[in-house]
Structure formats: structure tokens, C-alpha cells
N, CA, C and O atoms as a DFTB+ gen file, in Angstrom:
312 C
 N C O
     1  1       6.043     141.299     191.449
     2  2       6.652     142.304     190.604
     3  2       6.390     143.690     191.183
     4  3       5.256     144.080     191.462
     5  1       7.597     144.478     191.362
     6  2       7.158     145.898     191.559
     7  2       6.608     146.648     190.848
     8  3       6.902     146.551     189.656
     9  1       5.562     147.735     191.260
    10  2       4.972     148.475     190.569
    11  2       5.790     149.319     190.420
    12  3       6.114     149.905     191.453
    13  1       6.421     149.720     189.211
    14  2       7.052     150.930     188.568
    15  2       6.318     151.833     188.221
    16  3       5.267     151.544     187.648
    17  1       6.658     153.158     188.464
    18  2       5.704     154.678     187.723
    19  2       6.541     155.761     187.677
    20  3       7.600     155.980     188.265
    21  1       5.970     156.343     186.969
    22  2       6.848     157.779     186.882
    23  2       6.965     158.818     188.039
    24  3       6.091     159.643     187.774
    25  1       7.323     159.038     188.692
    26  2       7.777     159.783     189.666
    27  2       7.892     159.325     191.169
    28  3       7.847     159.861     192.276
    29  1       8.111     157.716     190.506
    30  2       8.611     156.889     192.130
    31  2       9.970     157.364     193.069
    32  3      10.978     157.858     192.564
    33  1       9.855     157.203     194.004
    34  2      10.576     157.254     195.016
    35  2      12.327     156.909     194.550
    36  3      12.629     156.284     195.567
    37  1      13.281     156.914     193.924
    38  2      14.568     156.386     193.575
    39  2      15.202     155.258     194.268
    40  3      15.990     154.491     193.713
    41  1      14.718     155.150     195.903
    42  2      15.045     154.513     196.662
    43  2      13.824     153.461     196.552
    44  3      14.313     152.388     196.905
    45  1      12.697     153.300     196.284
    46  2      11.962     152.294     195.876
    47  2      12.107     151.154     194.915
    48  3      11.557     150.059     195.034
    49  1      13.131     151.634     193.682
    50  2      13.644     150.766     193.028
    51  2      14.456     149.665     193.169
    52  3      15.416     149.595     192.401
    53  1      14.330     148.997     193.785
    54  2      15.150     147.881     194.657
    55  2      15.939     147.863     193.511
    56  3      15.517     148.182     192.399
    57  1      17.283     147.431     193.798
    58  2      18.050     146.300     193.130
    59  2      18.421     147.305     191.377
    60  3      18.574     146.736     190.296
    61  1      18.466     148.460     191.542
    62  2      18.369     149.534     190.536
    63  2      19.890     149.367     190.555
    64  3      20.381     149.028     191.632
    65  1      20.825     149.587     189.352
    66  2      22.510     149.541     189.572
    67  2      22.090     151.285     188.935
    68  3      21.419     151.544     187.936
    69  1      22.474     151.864     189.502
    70  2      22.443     153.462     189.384
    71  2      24.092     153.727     188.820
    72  3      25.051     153.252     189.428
    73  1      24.241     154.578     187.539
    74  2      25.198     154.590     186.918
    75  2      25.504     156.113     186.734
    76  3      24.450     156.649     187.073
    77  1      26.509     157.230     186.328
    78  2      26.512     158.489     186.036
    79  2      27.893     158.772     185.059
    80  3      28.957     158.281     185.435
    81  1      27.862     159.347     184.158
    82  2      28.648     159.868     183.080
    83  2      30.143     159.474     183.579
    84  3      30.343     159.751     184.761
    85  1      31.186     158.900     182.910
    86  2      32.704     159.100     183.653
    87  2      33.081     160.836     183.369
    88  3      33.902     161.520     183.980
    89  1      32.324     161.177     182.419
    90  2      32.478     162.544     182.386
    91  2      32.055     163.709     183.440
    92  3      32.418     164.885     183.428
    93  1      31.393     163.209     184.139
    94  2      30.763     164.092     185.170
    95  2      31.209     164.329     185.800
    96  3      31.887     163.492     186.396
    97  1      31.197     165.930     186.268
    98  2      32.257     166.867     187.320
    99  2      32.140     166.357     188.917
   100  3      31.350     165.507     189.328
   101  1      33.031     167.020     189.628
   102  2      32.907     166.741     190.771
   103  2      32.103     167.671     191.410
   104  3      32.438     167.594     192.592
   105  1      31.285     168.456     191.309
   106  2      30.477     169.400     191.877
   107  2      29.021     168.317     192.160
   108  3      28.098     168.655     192.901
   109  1      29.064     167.073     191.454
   110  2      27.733     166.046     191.783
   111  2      26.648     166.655     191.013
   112  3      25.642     166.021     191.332
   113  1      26.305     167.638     190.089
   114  2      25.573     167.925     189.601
   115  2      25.073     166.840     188.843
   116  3      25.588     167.090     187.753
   117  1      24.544     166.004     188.714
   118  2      25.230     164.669     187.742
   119  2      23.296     164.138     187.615
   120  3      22.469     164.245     188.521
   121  1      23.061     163.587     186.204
   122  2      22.062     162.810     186.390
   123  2      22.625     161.202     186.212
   124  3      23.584     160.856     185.523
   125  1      21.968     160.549     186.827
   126  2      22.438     158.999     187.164
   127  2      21.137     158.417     186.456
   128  3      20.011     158.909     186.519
   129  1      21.562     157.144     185.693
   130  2      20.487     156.266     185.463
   131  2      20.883     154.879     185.249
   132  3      22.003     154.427     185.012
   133  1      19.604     154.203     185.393
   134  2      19.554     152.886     185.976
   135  2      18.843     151.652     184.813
   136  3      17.715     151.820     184.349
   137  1      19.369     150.909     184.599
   138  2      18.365     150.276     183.324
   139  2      17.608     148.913     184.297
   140  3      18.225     147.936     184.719
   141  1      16.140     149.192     184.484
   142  2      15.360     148.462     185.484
   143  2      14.594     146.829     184.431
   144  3      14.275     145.859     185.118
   145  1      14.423     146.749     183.079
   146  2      14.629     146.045     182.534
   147  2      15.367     146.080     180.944
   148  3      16.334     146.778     180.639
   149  1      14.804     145.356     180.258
   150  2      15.271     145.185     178.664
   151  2      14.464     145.984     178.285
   152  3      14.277     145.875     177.073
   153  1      13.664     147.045     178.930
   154  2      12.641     148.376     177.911
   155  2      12.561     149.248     178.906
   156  3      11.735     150.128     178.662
   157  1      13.097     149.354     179.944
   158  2      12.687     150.580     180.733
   159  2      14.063     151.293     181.545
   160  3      14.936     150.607     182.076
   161  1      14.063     152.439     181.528
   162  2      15.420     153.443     182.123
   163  2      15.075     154.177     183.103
   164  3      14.112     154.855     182.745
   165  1      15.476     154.475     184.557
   166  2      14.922     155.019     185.166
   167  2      15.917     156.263     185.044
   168  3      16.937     155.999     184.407
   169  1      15.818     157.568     185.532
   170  2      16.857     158.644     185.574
   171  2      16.771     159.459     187.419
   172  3      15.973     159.477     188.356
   173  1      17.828     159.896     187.164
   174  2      17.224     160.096     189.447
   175  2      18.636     161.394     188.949
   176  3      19.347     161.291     187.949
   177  1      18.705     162.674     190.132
   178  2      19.066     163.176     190.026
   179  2      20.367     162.826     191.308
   180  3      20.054     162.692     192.491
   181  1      21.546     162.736     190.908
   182  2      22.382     162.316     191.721
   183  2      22.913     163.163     193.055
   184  3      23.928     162.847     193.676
   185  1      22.034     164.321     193.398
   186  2      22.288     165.156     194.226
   187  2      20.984     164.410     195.495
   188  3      21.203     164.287     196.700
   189  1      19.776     164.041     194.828
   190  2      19.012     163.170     195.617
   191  2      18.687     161.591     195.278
   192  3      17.895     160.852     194.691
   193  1      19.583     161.613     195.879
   194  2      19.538     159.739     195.642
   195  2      18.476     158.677     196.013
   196  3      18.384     157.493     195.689
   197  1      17.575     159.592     196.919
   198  2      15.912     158.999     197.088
   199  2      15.129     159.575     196.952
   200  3      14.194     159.525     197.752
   201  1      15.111     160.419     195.865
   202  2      14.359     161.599     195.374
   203  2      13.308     160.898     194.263
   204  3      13.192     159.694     194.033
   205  1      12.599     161.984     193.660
   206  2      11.949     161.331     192.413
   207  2      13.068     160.723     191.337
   208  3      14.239     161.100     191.294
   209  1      12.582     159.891     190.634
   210  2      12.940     159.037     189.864
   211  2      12.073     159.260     188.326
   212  3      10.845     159.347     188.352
   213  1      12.532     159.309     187.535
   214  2      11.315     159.327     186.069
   215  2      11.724     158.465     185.441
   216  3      12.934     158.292     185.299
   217  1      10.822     157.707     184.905
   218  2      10.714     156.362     184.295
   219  2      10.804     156.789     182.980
   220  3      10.261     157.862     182.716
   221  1      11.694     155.841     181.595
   222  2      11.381     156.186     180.660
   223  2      12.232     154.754     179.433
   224  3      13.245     154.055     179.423
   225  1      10.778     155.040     178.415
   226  2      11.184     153.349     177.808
   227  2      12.748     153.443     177.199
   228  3      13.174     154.477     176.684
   229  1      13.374     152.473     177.304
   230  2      14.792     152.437     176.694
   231  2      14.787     152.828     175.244
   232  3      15.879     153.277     174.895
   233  1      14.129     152.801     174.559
   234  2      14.132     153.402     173.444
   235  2      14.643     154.870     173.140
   236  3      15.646     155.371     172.633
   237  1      12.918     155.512     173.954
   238  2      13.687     157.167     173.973
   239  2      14.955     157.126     175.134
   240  3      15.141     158.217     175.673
   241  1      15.402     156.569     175.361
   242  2      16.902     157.425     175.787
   243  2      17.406     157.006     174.810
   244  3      17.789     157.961     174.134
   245  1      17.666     155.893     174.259
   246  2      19.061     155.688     173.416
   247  2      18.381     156.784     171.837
   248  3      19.196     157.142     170.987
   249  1      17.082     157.110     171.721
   250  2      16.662     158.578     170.848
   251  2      17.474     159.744     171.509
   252  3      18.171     160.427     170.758
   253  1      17.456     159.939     172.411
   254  2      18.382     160.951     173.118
   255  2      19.692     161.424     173.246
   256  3      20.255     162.490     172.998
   257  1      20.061     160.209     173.756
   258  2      21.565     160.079     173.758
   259  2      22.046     160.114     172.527
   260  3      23.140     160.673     172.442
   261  1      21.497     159.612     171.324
   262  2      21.711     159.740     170.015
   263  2      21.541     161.265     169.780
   264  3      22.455     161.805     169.156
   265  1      20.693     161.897     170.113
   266  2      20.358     162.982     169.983
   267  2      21.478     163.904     169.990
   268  3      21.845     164.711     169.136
   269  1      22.067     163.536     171.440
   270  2      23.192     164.736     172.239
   271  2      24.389     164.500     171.346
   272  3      25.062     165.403     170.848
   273  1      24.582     163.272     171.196
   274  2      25.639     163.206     170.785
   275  2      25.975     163.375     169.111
   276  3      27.063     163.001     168.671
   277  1      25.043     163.910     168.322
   278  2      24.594     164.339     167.136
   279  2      24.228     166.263     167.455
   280  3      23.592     167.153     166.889
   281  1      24.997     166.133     168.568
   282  2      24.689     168.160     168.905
   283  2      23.485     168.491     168.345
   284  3      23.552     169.644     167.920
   285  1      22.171     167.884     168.112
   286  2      20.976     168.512     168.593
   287  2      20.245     169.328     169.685
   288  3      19.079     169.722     169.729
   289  1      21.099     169.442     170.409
   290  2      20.886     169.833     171.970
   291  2      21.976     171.648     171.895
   292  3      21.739     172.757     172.374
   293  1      23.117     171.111     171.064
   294  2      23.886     172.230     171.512
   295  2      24.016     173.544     171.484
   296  3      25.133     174.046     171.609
   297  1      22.593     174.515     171.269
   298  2      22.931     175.213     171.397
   299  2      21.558     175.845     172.089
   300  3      20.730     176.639     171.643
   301  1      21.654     175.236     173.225
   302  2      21.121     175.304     174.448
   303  2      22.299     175.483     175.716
   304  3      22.281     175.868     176.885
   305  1      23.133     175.059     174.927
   306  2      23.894     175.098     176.043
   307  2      25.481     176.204     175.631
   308  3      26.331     176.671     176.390
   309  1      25.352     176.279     174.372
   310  2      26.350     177.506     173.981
   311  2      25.347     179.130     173.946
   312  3      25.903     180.194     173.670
């Protein structure tokens, strides 16, 4: 079993299916993430594709994503 951690290598994640928004511009600014099992999400910044990686339990993202999409976030960005 691989050792997973928070600020692994992106390219260490073997066998990672790396995914990014259909919404996401073409400028690549883009965060990409990867679901490594049934409890864990990795996130990698799609500008470095073997860059750090941050690990995080599937839970808090789908807290998140719930989050954004409930405009908790938005006015950070207005």
C-alpha cells in the first residue's frame, strides 16, 4: 500500500484519475482532483501536475463543495 500524506508529490500518486471543473477556463488556472479511495480526495494544482498534492478526507470536500455551491464562499470573490 502506498503511503499517502499531505503534501505528496502529485506524480507519486500512482493510478490517481485526476479530474477538473467542465467549467474551467482555458487560461489552466484550474484545481484538479482525484478521489484516491472511498474516504480520501487528493487536490493538485493543474498548472503543476507533479507538484504538491493535499490530501483531504472525502467528507470535507463534499462539506465544501456543498459549501460553494450554497454561495458561502461568495463574497470573496465579488
Amino acid at each position: 500500500m502506498q503511503d499517502i500524506y499531505n503534501g505528496i508529490s502529485a506524480a507519486q500518486l500512482e493510478g490517481a484519475a485526476w479530474r477538473k471543473s467542465q467549467r474551467s477556463n482555458s487560461q489552466g488556472a484550474c484545481v484538479e482532483l482525484a478521489r484516491l479511495d472511498s474516504t480520501t480526495v487528493a487536490m493538485r494544482n493543474s498548472r503543476d501536475p507533479k507538484g504538491t498534492a493535499l490530501i483531504y478526507p472525502a467528507d470535507a470536500v463534499r462539506a465544501m463543495v456543498g459549501a460553494l455551491r450554497a454561495g458561502a464562499f461568495d463574497d470573496l470573490i465579488s
